[in-house]
C-alpha positions, 0 to 999 in steps of 0.5 A: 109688342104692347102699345108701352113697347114692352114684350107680350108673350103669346103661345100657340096651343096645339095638341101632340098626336092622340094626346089631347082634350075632348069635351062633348058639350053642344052649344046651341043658338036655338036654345038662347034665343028660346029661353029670351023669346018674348022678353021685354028689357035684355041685358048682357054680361060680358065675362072678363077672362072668362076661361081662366076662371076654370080650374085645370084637374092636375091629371090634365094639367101636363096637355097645356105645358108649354116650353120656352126658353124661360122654362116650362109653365104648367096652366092651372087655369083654362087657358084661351085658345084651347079647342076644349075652352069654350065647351067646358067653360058652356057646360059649367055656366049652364051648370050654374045658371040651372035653376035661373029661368031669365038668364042664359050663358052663350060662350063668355056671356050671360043675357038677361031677360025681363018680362015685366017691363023691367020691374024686377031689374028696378029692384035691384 
């Protein structure tokens, strides 16, 4: 129940048998807090739904249907609770924020760091 007392859906995701997602992207600490070493002025950029603005290829759409009594429902985007959620969602932001040399992603956030005494942060 929400707090207005109207019905809020909840899944439970689980994979069946041998059929399942899998993706192999590490996730490391040390590499966040290296890229932010030495920083002066930190930001951090908290990513509102963040997997859910990961589209689903249609060939693994069929894994995340689920059934209920309404009907079936097929995810488009990537949904929460999906064990290859945080994974994909860190490959693609690391993907994105290549070529940035003061920001990092870590799961659904982004940090900032500024060297020069928040110079640049002023500038914009």
């Amino acid at each position: 129940m929400t707090k207005n007392w109207t019905k809020r859906e909840k899944i439970n995701i689980l994979s069946s048998g041998k059929k399942s997602l899998y993706n192999e992207q590490k996730i490391h600490q040390e590499e966040v807090f290296s890229k932010l070493n030495g920083g002066k002025i930190f930001s951090k950029l908290d990513l509102s739904e963040a997997y859910l603005q990961i589209q689903v290829e249609e060939v693994c759409a069929h894994l995340l249907t689920i059934n209920t009594h309404r009907g079936s429902y097929k995810f488009k985007q990537l949904p929460f609770g999906v064990k290859v959620a945080p994974a994909t969602f860190q490959q693609v932001m690391n993907a994105m924020l290549n070529d940035c040399n003061l920001a990092i992603a870590y799961l659904e956030d982004i940090f900032d760091n500024e060297r020069d005494g928040g110079a640049t942060h002023r500038t914009y």
